[in-house]
Phi, psi and omega in degrees: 000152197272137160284168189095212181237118168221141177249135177263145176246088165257122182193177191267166190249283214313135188079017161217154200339182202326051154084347223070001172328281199299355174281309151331321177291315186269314178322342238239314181309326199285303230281316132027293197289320195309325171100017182264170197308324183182151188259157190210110198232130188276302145337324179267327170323298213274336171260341122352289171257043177106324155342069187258097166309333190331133155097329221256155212246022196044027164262207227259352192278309147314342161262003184272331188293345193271321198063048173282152158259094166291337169291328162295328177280346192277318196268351155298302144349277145301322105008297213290286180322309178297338189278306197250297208310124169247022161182165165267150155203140200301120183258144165300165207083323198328313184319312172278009153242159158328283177290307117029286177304285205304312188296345161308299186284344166311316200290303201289318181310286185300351169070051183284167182260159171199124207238160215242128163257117179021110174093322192290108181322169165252344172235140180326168181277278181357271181288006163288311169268012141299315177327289163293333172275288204334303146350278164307301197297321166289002190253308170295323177300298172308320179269000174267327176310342192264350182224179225275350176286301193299346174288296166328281135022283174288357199235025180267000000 
């Protein structure tokens, strides 16, 4: 693991104006002002290297007229999170992309610290209702274990 802080910028692109670019721009800035040792901003990767979102309305067919690769950027990505990144941080919406979801659970795997931005849920509607069912089912358990049907039960 690299020493200092370095934050990786994860949220979603596909579907929204020129990618979301400008929300990247501004994360990158907060995170900057913020003091960590280096930012790892993706959006800033892809316009480095010839990307220009201006005008692009964010699906994957503009990125194909672009001769974008997301598995290479996906993969660079990643790399990054395993290498450098000693935390995330959740730009809103990240729940509704994909790619967002993996670099999160990459972050979580690797034990990153990871922080959600103003308004951004911290869990998917998915694991938010794992959750609550997980929940109902330990709550229905404990109480059946408390009463003489479930006693009965054991002692047949």
């Amino acid at each position: 693991m690299a020493e200092g802080h370095h934050i990786y910028i994860a949220g979603p692109m596909r579907g929204y104006p020129e990618f979301n670019f400008p929300a990247f721009f501004d994360a990158e800035l907060i995170a900057e002002a913020a003091g960590y040792d280096s930012v790892f901003n993706p959006a800033r990767r892809d316009t480095d290297a010839g990307f220009d979102p201006t005008g692009l309305e964010g699906t994957m067919e503009e990125l194909a007229e672009h001769d974008f690769s997301l598995r290479d950027a996906l993969g660079a990505d990643t790399a990054w999170i395993c290498s450098t990144a000693t935390a995330i941080y959740m730009l809103e919406g990240w729940e509704n992309s994909s790619g967002a979801r993996a670099e999160r659970a990459l972050a979580l795997a690797l034990g990153h610290e990871v922080i959600y931005q103003a308004g951004s849920p911290g869990r998917t509607p998915d694991e938010v209702t794992a959750y609550e069912q997980g929940r109902a089912d330990g709550e229905a358990a404990a109480s059946r274990s408390f009463t003489g049907e479930a006693a009965g039960e054991v002692a047949r």
